[in-house]
C-alpha positions as CSV (number, residue, x, y, z in Angstrom):
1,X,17.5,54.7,-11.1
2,X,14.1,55.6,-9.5
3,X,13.4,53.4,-6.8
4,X,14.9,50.6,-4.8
5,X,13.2,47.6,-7.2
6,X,15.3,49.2,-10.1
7,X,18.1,48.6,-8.0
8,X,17.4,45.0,-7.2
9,X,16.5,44.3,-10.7
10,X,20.0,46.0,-12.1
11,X,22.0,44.2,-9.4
12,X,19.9,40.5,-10.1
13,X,20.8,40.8,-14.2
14,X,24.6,42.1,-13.6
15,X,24.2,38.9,-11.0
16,X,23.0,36.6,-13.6
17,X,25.3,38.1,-16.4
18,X,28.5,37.1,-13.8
19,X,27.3,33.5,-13.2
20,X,26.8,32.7,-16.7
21,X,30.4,34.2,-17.7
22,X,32.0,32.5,-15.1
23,X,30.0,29.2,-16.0
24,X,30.6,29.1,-19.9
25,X,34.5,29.9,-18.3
26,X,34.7,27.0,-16.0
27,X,33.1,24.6,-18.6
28,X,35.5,25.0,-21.7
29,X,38.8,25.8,-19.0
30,X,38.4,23.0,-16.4
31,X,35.3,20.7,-18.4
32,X,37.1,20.6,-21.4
33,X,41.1,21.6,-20.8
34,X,40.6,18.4,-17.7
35,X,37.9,16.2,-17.6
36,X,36.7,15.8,-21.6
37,X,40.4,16.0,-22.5
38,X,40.8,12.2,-23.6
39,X,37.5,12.5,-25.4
40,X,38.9,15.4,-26.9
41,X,42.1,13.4,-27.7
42,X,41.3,12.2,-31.1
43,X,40.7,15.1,-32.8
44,X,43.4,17.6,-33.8
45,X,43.7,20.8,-34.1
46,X,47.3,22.9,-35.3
47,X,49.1,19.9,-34.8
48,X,48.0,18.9,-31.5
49,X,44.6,17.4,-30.0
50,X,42.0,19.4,-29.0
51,X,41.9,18.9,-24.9
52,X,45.6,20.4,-25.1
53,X,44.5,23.3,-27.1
54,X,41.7,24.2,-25.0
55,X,43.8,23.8,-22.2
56,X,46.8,26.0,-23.2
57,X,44.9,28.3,-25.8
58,X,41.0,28.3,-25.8
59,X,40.2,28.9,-22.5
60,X,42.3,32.3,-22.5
61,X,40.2,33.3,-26.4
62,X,37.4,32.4,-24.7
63,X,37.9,34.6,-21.4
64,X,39.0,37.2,-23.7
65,X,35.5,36.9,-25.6
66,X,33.7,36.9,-22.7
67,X,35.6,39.9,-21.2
68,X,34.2,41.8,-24.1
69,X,30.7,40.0,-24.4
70,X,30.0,41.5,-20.6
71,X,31.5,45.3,-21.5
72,X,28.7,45.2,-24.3
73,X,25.9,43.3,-22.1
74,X,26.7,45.5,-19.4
75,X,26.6,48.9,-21.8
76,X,23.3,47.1,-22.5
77,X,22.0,46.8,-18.7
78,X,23.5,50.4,-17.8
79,X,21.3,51.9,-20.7
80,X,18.2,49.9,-20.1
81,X,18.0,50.8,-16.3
82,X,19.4,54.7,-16.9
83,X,22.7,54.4,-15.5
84,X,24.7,55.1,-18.5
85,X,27.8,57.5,-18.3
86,X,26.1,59.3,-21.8
């Protein structure tokens, strides 16, 4: 990095990049494991409704997406603002 706006700039994205993780996280475990789980209640999936799956299974395949989502976003950031390890 160059100057102290680079810095700021890297720092704002990695920034944004966190919030919306932790956003699209907290919207399928506590939005739709809690609150839309009677909505979700009517439709099934492996034998049991879809409320209880997100709330048992989905939110842990969806933090485990998003864990590697933001390893390639931020391989992405470290190479567009020259702090890449290669």
């Amino acid at each position: 990095m160059d100057n102290k706006s680079d810095a700021s700039g890297y720092w704002s994205a990695n920034i944004r990049l966190v919030l919306v993780c932790l956003v699209i996280w907290a919207i399928v475990s506590f939005g739709f494991g809690i609150l839309l789980r009677p909505a979700l209640s009517g439709i099934e999936i492996g034998g049991t409704d879809l409320g209880f799956w997100f709330a048992q299974q989905g939110s842990i395949l969806v933090f485990l997406g998003l864990i590697f989502f933001y390893a390639w976003r931020m391989n992405a950031l470290d190479r567009e603002y020259g702090v890449d390890e290669e």
